[in-house]
C-alpha positions in Angstrom: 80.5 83.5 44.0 79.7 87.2 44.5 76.4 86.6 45.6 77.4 83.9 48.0 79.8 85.8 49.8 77.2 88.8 50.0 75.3 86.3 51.5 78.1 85.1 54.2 78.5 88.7 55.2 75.4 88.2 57.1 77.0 85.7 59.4 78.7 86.5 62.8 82.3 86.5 62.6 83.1 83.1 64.0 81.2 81.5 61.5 81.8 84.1 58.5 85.8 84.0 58.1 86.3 80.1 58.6 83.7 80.0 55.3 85.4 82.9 53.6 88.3 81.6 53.8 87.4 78.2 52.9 85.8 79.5 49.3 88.6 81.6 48.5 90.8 79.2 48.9 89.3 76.7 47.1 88.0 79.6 44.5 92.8 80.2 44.2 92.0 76.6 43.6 90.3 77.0 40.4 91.6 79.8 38.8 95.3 78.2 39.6 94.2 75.5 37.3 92.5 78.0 34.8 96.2 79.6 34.8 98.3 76.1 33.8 95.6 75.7 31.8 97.3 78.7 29.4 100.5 76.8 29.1 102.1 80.6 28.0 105.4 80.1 29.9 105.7 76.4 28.8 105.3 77.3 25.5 107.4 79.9 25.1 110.3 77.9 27.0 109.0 74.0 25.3 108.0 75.2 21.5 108.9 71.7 20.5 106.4 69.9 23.0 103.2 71.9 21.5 101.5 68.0 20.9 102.1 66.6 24.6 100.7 70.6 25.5 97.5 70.2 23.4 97.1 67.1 25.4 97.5 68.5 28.5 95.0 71.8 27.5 92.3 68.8 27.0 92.3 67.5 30.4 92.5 70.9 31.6 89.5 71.2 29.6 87.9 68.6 31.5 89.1 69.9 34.6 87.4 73.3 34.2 84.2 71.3 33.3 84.1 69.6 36.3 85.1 72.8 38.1 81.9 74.3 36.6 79.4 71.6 37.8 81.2 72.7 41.0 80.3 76.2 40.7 76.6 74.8 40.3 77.1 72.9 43.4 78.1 76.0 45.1 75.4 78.0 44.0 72.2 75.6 45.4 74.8 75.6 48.6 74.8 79.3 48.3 71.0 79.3 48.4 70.8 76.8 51.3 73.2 78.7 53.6 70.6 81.9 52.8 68.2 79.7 54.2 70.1 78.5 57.2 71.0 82.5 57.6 67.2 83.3 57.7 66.9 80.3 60.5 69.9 81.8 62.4 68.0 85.1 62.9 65.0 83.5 64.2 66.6 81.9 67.8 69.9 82.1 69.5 69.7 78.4 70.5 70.2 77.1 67.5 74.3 78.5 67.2 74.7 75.6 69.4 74.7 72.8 66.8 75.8 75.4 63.5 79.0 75.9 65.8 79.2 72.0 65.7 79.2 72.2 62.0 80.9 74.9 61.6 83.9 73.4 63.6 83.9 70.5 61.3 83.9 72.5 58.3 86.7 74.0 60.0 88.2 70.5 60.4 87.7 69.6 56.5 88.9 72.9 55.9 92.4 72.0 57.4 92.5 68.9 56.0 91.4 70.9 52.2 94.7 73.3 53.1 97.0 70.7 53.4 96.1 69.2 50.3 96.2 72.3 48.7 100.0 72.6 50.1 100.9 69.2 48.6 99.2 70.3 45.6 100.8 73.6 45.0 104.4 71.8 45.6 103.3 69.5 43.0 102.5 72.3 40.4 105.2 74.1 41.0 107.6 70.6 40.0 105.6 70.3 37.4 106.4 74.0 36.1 110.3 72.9 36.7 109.9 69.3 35.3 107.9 71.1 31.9 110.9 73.8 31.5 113.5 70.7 31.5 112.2 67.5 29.3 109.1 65.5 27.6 110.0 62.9 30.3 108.9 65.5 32.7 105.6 66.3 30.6 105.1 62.8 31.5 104.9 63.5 34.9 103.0 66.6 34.2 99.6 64.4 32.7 100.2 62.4 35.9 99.4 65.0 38.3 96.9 66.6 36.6 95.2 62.8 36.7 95.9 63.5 40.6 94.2 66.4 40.0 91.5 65.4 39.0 91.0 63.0 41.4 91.7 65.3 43.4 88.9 67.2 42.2 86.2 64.3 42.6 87.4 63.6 45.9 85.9 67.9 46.3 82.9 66.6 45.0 82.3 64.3 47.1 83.2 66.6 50.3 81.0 69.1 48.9 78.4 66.4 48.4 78.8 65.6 52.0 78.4 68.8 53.2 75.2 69.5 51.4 74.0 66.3 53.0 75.3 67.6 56.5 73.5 71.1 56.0 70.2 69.5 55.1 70.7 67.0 58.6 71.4 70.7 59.8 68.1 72.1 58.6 66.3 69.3 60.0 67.7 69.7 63.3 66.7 73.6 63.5 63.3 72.4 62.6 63.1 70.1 65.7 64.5 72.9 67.6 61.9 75.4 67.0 59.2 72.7 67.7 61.1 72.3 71.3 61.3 75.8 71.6 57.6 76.4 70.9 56.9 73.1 73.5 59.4 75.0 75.9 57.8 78.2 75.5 54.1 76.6 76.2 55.7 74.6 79.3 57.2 78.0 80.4 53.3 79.9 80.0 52.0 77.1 82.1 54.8 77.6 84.8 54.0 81.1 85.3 50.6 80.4 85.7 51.4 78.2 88.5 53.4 80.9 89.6 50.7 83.3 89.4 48.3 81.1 91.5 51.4 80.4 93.9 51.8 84.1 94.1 48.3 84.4 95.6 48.4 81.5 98.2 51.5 83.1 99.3 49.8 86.4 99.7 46.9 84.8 101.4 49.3 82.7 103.6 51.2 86.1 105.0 48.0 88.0 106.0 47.0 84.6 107.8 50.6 84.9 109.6 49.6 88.5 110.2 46.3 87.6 112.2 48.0 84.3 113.5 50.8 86.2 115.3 48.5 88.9 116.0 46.2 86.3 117.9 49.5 85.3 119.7 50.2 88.6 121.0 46.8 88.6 122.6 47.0 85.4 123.8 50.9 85.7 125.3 48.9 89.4 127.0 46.5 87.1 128.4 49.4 84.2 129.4 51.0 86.8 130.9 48.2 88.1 133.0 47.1 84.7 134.0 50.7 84.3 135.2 50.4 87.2 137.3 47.6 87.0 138.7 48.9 83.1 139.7 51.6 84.4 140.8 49.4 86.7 143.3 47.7 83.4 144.2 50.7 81.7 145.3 52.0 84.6 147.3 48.5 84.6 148.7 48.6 81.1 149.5 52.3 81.4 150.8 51.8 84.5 153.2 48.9 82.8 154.6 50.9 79.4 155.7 53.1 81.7 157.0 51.1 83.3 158.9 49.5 80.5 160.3 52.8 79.0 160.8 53.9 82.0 162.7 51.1 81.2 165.4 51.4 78.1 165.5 55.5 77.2 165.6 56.3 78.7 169.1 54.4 76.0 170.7 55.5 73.5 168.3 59.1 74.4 168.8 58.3 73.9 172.6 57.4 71.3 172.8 59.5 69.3 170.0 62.8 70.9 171.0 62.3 72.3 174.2 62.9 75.5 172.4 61.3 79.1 173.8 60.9 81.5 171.0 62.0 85.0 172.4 59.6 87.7 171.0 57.3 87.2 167.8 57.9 85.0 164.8 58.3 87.5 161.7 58.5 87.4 157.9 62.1 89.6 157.3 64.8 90.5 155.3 68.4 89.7 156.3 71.5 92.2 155.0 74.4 90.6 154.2 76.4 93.8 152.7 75.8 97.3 151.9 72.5 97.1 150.3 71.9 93.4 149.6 69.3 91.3 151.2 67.9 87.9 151.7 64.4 87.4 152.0 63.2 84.7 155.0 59.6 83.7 155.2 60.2 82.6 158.9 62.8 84.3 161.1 63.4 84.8 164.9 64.9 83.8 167.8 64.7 81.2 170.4 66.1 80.1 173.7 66.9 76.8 175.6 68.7 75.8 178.4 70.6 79.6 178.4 71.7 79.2 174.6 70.5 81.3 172.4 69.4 80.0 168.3 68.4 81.8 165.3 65.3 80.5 163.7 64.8 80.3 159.9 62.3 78.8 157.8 60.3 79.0 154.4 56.9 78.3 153.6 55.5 76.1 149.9 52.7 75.0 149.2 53.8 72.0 147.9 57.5 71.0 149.2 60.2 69.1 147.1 63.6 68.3 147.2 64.9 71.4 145.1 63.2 73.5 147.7 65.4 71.9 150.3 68.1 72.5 148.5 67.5 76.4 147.9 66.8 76.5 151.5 70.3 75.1 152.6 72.2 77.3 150.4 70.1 80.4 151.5 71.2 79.0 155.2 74.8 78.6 154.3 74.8 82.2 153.4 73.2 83.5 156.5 75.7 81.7 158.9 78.5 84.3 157.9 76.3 86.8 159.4 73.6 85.6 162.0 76.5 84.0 164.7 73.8 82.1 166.2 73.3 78.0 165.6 70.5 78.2 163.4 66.8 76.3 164.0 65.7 75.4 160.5 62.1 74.3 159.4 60.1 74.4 156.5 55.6 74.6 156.5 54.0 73.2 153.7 50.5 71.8 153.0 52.2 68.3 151.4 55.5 66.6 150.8 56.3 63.0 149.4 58.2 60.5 152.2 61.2 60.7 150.3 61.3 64.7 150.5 60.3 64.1 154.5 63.1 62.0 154.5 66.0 63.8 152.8 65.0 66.9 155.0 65.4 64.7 158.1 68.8 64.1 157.1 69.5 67.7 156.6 68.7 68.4 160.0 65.3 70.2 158.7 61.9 70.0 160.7 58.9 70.1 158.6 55.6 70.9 159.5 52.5 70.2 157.8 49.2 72.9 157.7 47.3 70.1 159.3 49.9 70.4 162.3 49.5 74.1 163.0 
């Protein structure tokens, strides 16, 4: 028993004390029965029941026998729990399923108290019954047959057990072999990793020259764009230009309309500091009255440009007080854009007109 508890030491503490106290329990066990085996008290109180005592010291006899194959049974589990200590050491993992174990040894165990409980209550009336009568003595050899059944029915708990720590040691074999498959799978993996590692790498300095290409091609984008830009002004001023030469005798002779001075390209102030751009501005004349003449100039007319127009009109009104003349010069426009700047009261002339 020594060396087995030496050996039980080695265990953590939540599977150490349920063990511990488990043996030394069922160690008070045995050495309870060595002590009734004595029979000092009886005999000293009961000199005349010496023959139904001699009796009872036999099947003590027999009890401590088995007890002893016991202690054999303990030993060889002594020597397997070294082993399963030794397997403990080697992963963590495997606490998983001893804890399992462990808490149905735990189980047993509580099952094993309670009997004992029952068992010691039964001693002790047999300690009172012995004191009183033979009749009692009677009932004396009747519980140590209980104990001994008692007893076998140990055995056979103990034979369990030994049957559920070799299932145990099997298990932790199949354990390791997973762990050594998991450790393999887990090599592999960072491989992968490894080679994913590098892709990655490779993939960032790609971004890096990818967005640096798209810096210097949003440069050039935004170059083109300005120098499109310059185009369209280009192509704009020109129209207006023309149209500026052009629209006095149009206006003439379409409205009856006499320009007064020069056609010009201007800004407008409508307060302190704010100004509205007009491609074509000036001022005309007929029949005494005197108008205000706006217009833009696109290369390409469409019906949002009308719109733009009308609002930049509706602004000017507040602060021209003449009835404005509005027109608009482009090089094309659809019927439907003709048409919705008829009905706006809008005159447009085309670069083939000028």
């Amino acid at each position: 028993m020594k060396s087995y508890i030496e050996a039980i030491d080695n265990l953590p503490d939540e599977f150490r004390w349920p063990l511990v106290k488990a043996f030394e329990i069922f160690r008070e066990e045995i050495a309870d029965t060595v002590k009734k085996a004595d029979f000092d008290e009886l005999k000293a109180v009961v000199a005349d029941l010496a023959e139904a005592q001699k009796r009872t010291e036999q099947r003590v006899a027999e009890l401590a026998e088995a007890q002893k194959k016991a202690e054999e049974r303990l030993t060889r589990l002594e020597i397997t729990v070294q082993e399963l200590i030794e397997a403990q050491k080697k992963a963590e993992e495997r606490l998983t399923r001893l804890e399992i174990t462990v808490q149905e040894l735990i189980e047993a165990q509580k099952k094993a108290e309670e009997r004992l409980t029952r068992l010691e209550i039964t001693v002790q009336e047999l300690i009172e019954a012995q004191k009183k009568a033979e009749e009692r003595l009677t009932r004396l050899e009747v519980t140590v047959q209980e104990l001994i059944e008692a007893q076998k029915k140990a055995e056979e708990r103990l034979t369990r057990l030994e049957v559920t720590v070799q299932e145990l040691i099997e298990a932790q074999k199949k354990t390791e072999q997973r762990v050594n498959e998991l450790a393999e799978a887990q090599k592999k993996a960072e491989e992968r990793l490894t080679r994913l590692e590098v892709t990655v790498q490779e993939l960032i300095e790609a971004q890096k020259k990818t967005e640096q290409a798209i810096q210097r091609l949003t440069q050039e984008q935004i170059k083109i764009k300005e120098e499109l830009g310059g185009l369209s002004h280009t192509v704009g001023y020109r129209l207006e230009d023309e149209a500026m030469k052009a629209i006095p005798k149009l206006l003439k002779q379409d409205f009856g309309v006499e320009v007064v001075g020069r056609l010009k390209r201007d800004f407008i102030e409508i307060s302190k500091n704010n100004y509205i751009e007009v491609n074509i501005f000036g001022e005309g004349r007929k029949n005494g009255k005197e108008y205000v003449i706006l217009g833009e100039a696109k290369s390409q007319l469409k019906k949002r440009n009308i719109d733009d127009f009308l609002k930049k009109v509706e602004t000017l009104k507040r602060h021209i007080g003449k009835e404005p003349i509005l027109l608009y010069v482009t090089y094309i426009s659809h019927p439907q854009v003709r048409k919705y700047a008829e009905e706006k009261n809008i005159k447009i002339y085309h670069s083939y007109e000028l």
